[in-house]
C-alpha positions, 0 to 999 in steps of 0.5 A, spaced: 619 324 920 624 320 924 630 318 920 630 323 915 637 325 913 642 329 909 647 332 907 648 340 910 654 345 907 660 344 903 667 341 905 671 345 910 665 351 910 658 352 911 656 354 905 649 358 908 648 360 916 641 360 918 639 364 923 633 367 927 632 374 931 626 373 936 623 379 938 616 380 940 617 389 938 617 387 930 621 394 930 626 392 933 627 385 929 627 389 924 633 392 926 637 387 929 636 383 921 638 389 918 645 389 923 645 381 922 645 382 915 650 388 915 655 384 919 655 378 915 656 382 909 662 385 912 665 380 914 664 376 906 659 370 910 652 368 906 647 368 911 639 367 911 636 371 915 628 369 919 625 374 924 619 372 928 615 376 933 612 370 937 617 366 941 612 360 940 612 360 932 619 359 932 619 354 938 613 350 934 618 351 927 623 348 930 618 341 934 614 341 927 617 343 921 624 340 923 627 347 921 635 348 924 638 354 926 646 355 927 645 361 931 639 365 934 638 372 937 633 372 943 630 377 947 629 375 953 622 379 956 617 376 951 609 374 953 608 367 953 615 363 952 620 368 955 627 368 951 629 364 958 626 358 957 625 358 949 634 358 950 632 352 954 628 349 949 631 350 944 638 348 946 634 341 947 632 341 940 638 343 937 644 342 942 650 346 938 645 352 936 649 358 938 645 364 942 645 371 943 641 374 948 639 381 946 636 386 951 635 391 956 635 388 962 642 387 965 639 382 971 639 376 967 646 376 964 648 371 970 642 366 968 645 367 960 652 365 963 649 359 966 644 357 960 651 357 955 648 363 952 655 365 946 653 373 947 650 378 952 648 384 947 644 390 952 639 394 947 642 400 949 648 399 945 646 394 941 649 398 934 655 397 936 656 390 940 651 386 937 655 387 930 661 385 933 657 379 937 653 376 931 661 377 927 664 373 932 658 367 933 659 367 924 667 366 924 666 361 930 660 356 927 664 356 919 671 355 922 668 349 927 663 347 921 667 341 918 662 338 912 656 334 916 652 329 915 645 331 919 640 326 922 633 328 924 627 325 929 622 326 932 625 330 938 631 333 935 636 334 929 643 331 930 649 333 925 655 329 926 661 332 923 665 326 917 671 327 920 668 323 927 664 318 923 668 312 923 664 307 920 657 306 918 654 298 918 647 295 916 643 294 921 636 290 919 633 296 915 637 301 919 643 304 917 647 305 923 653 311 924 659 310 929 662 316 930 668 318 935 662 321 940 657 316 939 651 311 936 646 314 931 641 310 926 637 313 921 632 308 917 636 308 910 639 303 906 647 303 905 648 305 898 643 311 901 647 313 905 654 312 902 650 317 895 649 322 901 655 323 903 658 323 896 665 323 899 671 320 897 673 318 904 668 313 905 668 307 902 664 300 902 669 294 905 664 289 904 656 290 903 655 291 910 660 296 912 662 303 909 667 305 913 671 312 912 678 310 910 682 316 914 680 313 920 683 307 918 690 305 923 691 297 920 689 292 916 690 286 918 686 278 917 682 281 912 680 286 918 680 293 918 
């Protein structure tokens, strides 16, 4: 439903990775879980694992159910929604989603490069570079990941980092979020808003206006 919203992961860390393997041989995704699942350990990430075998469950998930991913390991030659286009959909539903290509044709890697795709992984040496590929995606997303506070429509899901929100003002029965990069609304009043986010750095200035007070440079006139 449009303006749900909440709170993902703790401060600093992203307190779970969520992540799916697409691939239409199910003996395949099978082990490319058992890889994912190895790597995180190794490397000390908690992880939550899903694996799918039809390119068009994982799509309807993501446009129905409102779920998220941070990252997604797509095999590019599937029936119906190829990994090609399922990267294209995908990356409108979740625009920071990270995506591994894993295949065993190398002529798409050009394509991959275009689409933004975070690592090219070949079936052939999918033991090896695969580990290293889904390591090194894991790393990246908890060192970027900030605590965030998540807005979800009808069309997509939007995570906006604390440290970027500036303020967040009541706007008829909206709750509307100013951040570094932007405008966003969700439909909560202020107070559910300010007992989402649950951090001392946002206060209430006046009844109206929640602001986060390491963005504050001045306050002069009664003004911040």
């Amino acid at each position: 439903p449009p303006g749900r919203a909440g709170i993902m992961g703790e401060k600093g860390v992203r307190a779970m990775l969520k992540i799916a393997i697409c691939d239409d041989e199910p003996q395949a995704a099978a082990q490319e879980e058992a890889i994912v699942r190895d790597s995180l350990r190794a490397c000390g990430i908690a992880g939550e694992v899903t694996r799918y075998t039809h390119s068009q469950t994982l799509l309807d998930d993501l446009t129905d159910d409102g779920f998220f991913y941070d990252l997604l390991l797509l095999d590019i030659e599937m029936p119906g929604l190829d990994g090609m286009e399922m990267a294209r959909r995908c990356r409108a539903i979740l625009p920071k989603v990270r995506i591994i290509f894993v295949t065993s044709h190398r002529e798409y890697a050009i394509d991959a490069f275009e689409l933004s795709i975070f690592r090219y992984v070949p079936k052939s040496d999918r033991e090896t570079r695969l580990a290293a590929a889904v390591t090194d995606a894991a790393k990246l997303i908890q060192l970027e990941a900030g605590q965030t506070y998540t807005i979800q429509t009808a069309s997509r899901l939007e995570r906006i980092s604390f440290q970027e929100i500036l303020y967040i003002q009541r706007e008829g029965k909206n709750a509307r979020i100013v951040s570094a990069s932007g405008t966003a609304k969700v439909r909560k009043s202020l107070q559910q808003v300010f007992e989402e986010l649950h951090a001392p750095e946002f206060v209430f200035l006046d009844r109206g206006c929640i602001a986060n007070i390491l963005q504050i440079r001045k306050i002069s006139g009664g003004m911040a």
